[in-house]
C-alpha positions in Angstrom: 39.5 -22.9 16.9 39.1 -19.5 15.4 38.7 -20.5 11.9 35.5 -22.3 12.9 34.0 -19.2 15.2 34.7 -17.4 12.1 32.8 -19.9 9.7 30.1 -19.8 12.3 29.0 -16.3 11.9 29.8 -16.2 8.1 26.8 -18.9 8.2 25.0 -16.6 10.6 24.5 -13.9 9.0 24.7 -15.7 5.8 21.0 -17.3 7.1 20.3 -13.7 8.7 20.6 -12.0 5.2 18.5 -15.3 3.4 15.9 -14.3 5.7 15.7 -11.0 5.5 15.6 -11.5 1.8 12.9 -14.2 1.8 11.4 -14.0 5.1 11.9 -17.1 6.4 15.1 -19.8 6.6 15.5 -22.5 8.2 12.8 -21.6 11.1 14.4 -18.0 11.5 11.2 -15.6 10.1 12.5 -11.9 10.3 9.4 -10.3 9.6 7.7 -11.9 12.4 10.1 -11.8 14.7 10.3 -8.2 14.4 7.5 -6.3 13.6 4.6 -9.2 14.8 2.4 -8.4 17.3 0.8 -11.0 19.7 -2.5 -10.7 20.7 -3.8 -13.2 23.1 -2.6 -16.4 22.2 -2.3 -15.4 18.3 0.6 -14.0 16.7 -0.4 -11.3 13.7 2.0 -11.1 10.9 3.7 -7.1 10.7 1.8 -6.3 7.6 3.2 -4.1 4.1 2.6 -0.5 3.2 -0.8 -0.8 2.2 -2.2 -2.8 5.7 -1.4 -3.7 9.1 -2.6 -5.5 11.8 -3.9 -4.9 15.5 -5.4 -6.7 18.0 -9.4 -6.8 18.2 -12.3 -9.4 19.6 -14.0 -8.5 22.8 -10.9 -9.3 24.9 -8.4 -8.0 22.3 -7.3 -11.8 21.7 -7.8 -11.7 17.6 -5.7 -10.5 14.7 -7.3 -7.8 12.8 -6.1 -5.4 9.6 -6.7 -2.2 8.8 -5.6 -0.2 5.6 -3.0 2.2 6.6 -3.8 6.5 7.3 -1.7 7.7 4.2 -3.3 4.9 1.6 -6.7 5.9 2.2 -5.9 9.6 1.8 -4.0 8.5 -1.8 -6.8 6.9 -2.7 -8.8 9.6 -2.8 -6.8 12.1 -3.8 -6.4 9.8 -6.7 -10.3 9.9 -7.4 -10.8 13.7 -7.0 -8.2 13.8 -9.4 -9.8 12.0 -11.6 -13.2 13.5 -11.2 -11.8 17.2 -11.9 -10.1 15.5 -15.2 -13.7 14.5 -15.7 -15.6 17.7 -15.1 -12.6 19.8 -17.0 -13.4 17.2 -20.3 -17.0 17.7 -19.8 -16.3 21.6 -20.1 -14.3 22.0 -22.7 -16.7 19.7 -24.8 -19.5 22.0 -23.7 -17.8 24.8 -24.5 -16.4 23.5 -27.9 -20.1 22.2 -29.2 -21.8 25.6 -27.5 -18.7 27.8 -30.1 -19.9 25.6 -33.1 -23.6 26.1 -32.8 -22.7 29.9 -32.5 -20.8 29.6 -35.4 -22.8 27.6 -37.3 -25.8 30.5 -36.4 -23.7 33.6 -37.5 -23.3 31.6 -41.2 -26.6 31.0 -41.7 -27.4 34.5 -40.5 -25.1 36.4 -42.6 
């Protein structure tokens, strides 16, 4: 009797940790089952790092997604970045053309 309990829950959480590593087995889908949200009649998936779902429609009964807080404020961190890159090129190749043609003036001056 207690060598089958035992080869129960090895196959338990055996199908536990498939699922957690593929998201579903065998019916079992552990990233619905715990972080979905049910709105209405509808059952929105638990979303990633990048999006997640809410509930929306004029009586809340629709799945909707959003792009999460911290991605949008990476995003453009990401382009300010790049537009100060931009404007500190743009400078020093200003700078660099403005030093040669004041160069190239004091040698046809002297």
């Amino acid at each position: 009797m207690l060598p089958n309990v035992l080869s129960i829950l090895k196959l338990q959480s055996f199908t536990l940790l498939l699922a957690c590593l593929y998201g579903t087995v065998n019916g079992i889908g552990v990233d619905n089952d715990l972080s979905s949200k049910i709105c209405g009649n509808q059952i929105c998936n638990g979303g990633n790092a990048i999006f997640y779902w809410s509930c929306c429609g004029s009586y809340y009964n629709e799945c909707c997604w959003h792009v999460q807080s911290w991605f949008i404020v990476f995003l453009l961190l990401i382009i300010l970045c790049l537009l100060l890159f931009c404007a500190f090129i743009a400078f020093i190749c200003r700078f660099s053309a403005e030093t040669r043609i004041k160069n190239r003036r004091r040698g046809a001056d002297v």
